[in-house]
Steps between C-alpha positions, in 0.01 A plus 500: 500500500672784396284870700512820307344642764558460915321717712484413890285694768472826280337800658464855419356801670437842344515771755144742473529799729494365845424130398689234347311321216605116498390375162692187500489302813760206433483325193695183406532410140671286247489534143695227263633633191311405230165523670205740382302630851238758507500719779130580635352702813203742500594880546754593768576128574859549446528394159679821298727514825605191453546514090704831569717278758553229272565726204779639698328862497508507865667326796298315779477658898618176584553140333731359267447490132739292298492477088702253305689474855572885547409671797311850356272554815771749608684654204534852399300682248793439225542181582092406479503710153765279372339201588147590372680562198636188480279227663147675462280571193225700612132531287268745644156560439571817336772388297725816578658506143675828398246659271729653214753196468437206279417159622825380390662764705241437842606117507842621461521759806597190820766444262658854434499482969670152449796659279386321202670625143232684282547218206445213772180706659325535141589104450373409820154699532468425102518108617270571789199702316502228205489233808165731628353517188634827384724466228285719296451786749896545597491924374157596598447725850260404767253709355502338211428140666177350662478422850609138475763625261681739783457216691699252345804802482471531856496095517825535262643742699474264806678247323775652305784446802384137545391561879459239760146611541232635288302712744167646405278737667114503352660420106101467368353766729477803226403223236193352337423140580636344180774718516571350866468178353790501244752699781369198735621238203806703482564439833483163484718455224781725668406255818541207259867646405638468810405813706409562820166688470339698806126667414360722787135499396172561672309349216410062559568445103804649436605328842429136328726506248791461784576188657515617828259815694623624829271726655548774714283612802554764743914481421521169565457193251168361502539190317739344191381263278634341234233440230769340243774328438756656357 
């Protein structure tokens, strides 16, 4: 069993006025690489506390968090960046694509952080868009693209430094429901190539596509079921 991700007795607090806020009480979790788990919990259960933790855009009050073996609960603000950069792809609900640069150019950006040269960038995100079912769509701007269209940039985007985990906040949330469909089968087939793929989702069908829904109530985990194989 190889884990991506360790995470032991994570807590954190957020200060408000007087009060301290503890939105995660203690959570234990495990996550094998290669696994697909949605990440569930009704409003203020913890849930985009705990995505922000493991997406190393904040550190825990307390806790450990280990990923690919690294300790990251208590590194700088560099050293998280750096790491984010390399281990993370990130796919948010609002796709957060630069709105005057090509596609080609928005896949490319993790890569320009990572040092990458501009010829191996352009080969790279040209590889990744045809992979997402772009090929055709490589020069046009985000304004020029439907919803599910900026969505599979931002998907490309995620990908383009090969990350140890695909991490993805609401993906179908501004889309229609056939849209959501096809970014759900994407999913699956970038699940299918070997990544580790994390959904936070409050929506049941988007949830069943993963092989494995942890819930979150109250900042602590509610249940974890495995409903495949994988």
């Amino acid at each position: 069993m190889s884990l991506v991700i360790k995470i032991r007795d994570i807590r954190r607090d957020f200060p408000l006025g007087q009060e301290v806020v503890k939105v995660l009480k203690g959570i234990d979790l495990d996550i094998e690489k290669g696994e697909y788990v949605a990440l569930m919990g009704p409003s203020g259960s913890g849930k985009s506390t705990l995505m922000n933790l493991l997406g190393c855009l904040d550190t825990p009050t307390a806790g450990s968090y280990e990923l690919n073996g690294v300790d990251v609960s208590s590194m700088t603000d560099d050293e998280l960046a750096e790491i984010r950069n390399k281990e993370i792809g990130f796919v948010f609900q609002t796709f957060n694509l630069l709105p005057r640069t090509t596609a080609l150019d928005n896949v490319a950006l993790p890569m320009v952080y990572a040092g990458a040269s501009k010829a191996e960038r352009h080969e790279r995100a040209a590889k990744v868009l045809t992979d997402v079912g772009l090929a055709d769509r490589m020069d046009h701007k985000p304004n020029q693209l439907s919803g599910g269209q900026r969505q599979r940039v931002a998907v490309g985007r995620a990908l383009v430094n090969s990350p140890s985990i695909i991490l993805a906040d609401e993906p179908t949330g501004n889309l229609d429901s056939k849209t959501s469909i096809e970014i759900m089968q994407l999913f699956e087939e970038i699940h299918r190539s070997g990544n580790t793929v994390i959904v936070v989702t409050h929506e049941e069908d988007i949830a069943a596509h993963a092989q494995r829904i942890i819930r979150l109530r109250d900042g602590m985990v509610e249940s974890d079921v495995r409903t495949k194989q994988f």
